[in-house]
C-alpha angles and dihedrals in degrees: 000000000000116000127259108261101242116254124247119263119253135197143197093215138056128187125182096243084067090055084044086054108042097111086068103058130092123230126218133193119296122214091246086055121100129226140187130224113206117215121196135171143190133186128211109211115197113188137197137213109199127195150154142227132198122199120191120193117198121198098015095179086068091060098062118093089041082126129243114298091030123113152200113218138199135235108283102254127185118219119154084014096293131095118248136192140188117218116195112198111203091196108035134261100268134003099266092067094038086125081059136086110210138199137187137170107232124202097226093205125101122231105000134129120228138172101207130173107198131166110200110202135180119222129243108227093194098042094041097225140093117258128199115233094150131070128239119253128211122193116184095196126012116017106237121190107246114198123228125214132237126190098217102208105018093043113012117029097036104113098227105056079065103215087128122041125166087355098299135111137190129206130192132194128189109196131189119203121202114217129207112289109248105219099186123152120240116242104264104009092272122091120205106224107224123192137230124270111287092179087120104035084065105038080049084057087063087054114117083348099143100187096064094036125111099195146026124219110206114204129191085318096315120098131230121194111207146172121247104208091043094046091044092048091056098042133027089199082064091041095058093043102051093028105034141070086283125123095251096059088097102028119104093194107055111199114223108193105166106061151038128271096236096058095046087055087056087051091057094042093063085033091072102018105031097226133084111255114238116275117212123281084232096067110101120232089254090051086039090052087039087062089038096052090048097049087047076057094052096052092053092057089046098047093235101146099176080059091055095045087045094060090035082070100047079047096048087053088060107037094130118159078275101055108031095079096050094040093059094044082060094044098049086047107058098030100267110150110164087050088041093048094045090050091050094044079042087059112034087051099036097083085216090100091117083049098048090042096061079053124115085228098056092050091050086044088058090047100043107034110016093170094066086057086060087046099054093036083053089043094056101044091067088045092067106049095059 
């Protein structure tokens, strides 16, 4: 709070030599004076950039015998407005980790100064996920490369922890780069908080909400209220559908035949909240890329194409030699290209064909969709000529 001005001193007694002084005198506030209190303000705004990075490294035998100190090296990637690199050392840094494999993430400009978060993984072939076995590193100044060790036959190199499978290995890195702080003073010294959006929190409020619904979706005996001008903005198949010459116009109950409730739920989830709802911790990966392949179905149907390309990414994260076949069949199916493109380049460079090939997915992919075969033999022939 402001202080209180100072009163002005009194006395009991006057003299004339007082009266004589007063110029002299200073003169401070009086109760009945008025003062201001200034207010300002100011804000510091510190940004980030994130990416990530994803090395693969085919014939990994090949590598070894570079020599300590050498390295293979990825691709130079930005993120944050710098160029970045990994270098993987077969042989270790020094000799005193040559039992060790080693990798770093290196900042490839000179003379620069960057603050950077960053996480390097392996991935587990097997498992078909990335795993952290090294830490993160923070520098508040220069960015300097910090190697990360590898034990070659106990960590690296044992087949079932899976990092290497049919000599190939693959290694991710998720960086964060910390921009310059931004110091800058609010006009008029007071700053107006403003949330943030709150668009889908209330159109999720509409979700399953059957008072205000207009019609009702039945699916495979479980209902589904909905709303029709949500559900036809968000898709011209229901557009056509609630809206059109077709038979549901006018009907308040609208029949789904071809696919699970729960999936259907999902639909509708994104539908009103653009987003899809969290599924249980519990769910394996297998049951998890199941949902996900049936709701790619339903977008399709729906013509929701955010929705497809949405579950074309989760799908890409679990493409494995189990997976791949199965996984194009569905892309090429439902006109997918970009999912159906990343599973053939997956299988003509993985080195794994002879693998995919014993699959039960690959034996249902040269029944169902012939064509593709011709598409992923052509694929790896040029592959190997590179």
């Amino acid at each position: 709070m402001p202080r209180r001005p100072f009163a002005a001193a009194s006395s009991s007694s006057s003299s004339s030599d007082d009266d004589d002084d007063d110029d002299d005198h200073i003169s401070l506030p009086r109760d009945d004076m008025t003062t201001q209190s200034k207010v300002t303000a100011s804000r510091c705004t510190t940004r980030a950039e994130m990416g990530t990075h994803k090395f693969k490294i085919v014939g990994y035998s090949l590598k070894k015998g570079m020599g300590i100190g050498n390295f293979v090296q990825s691709a130079i990637f930005t993120v944050g407005g710098h160029s970045w690199a990994i270098r993987f050392y077969p042989d270790g840094v020094t000799e005193g980790t040559r039992m060790f494999a080693s990798v770093a993430l290196v900042l490839m400009d000179e003379g620069v100064e960057v603050r950077a978060l960053y996480d390097l993984f392996l991935v587990n072939q097997i498992k078909c996920r990335p795993e952290s076995i090294m830490c993160s590193e923070s520098t508040a100044t220069m960015f300097v490369a910090r190697n990360y060790f590898v034990a070659r036959e106990s960590k690296l190199e044992l087949p079932s922890n899976g990092y290497i499978q049919n000599d190939r290995m693959n290694i991710q890195c998720d960086l964060i780069v910390i921009r310059d702080s931004e110091l800058c003073k609010t006009k008029g010294g007071f700053e107006v908080q403003v949330p943030p959006s709150d668009l889908s929190e209330h159109f999720s409020r509409l979700l399953f909400d059957e008072e205000e619904a207009d019609v009702i979706f039945s699916v495979r005996g479980e209902t589904f209220p909905g709303h029709k001008i949500v559900l036809a903005t968000r898709s011209p198949v229901f557009k056509a559908q609630l809206y059109g010459k077709m038979k549901e116009t006018k009907a308040r109950c609208v029949t789904v035949e071809d696919m699970q409730p729960d999936v259907f739920k999902s639909m509708l989830n994104f539908i009103y909240t653009d987003a899809l709802p969290a599924f249980d911790d519990d769910i394996d990966d297998n049951d998890y890329s199941e949902i996900i392949k049936h709701l790619l179905v339903a977008a399709d149907k729906y013509a929701m194409d955010r929705l497809k390309l949405l579950c074309a990414s989760i799908l890409v994260e679990h493409l494995c030699v189990e997976t791949v076949a199965t996984t194009l069949a569905l892309a090429d199916q439902h006109n997918c290209k970009s999912l159906r493109d990343i599973c053939i380049e997956f299988m003509a460079s993985s080195d794994m064909m002879r693998a995919i090939v014993a699959t039960e997915g690959y034996a249902n992919l040269k029944r169902t969709c012939p064509s593709v075969i011709v598409d992923v033999l052509e694929k790896t022939s040029r592959c190997r000529k590179i």
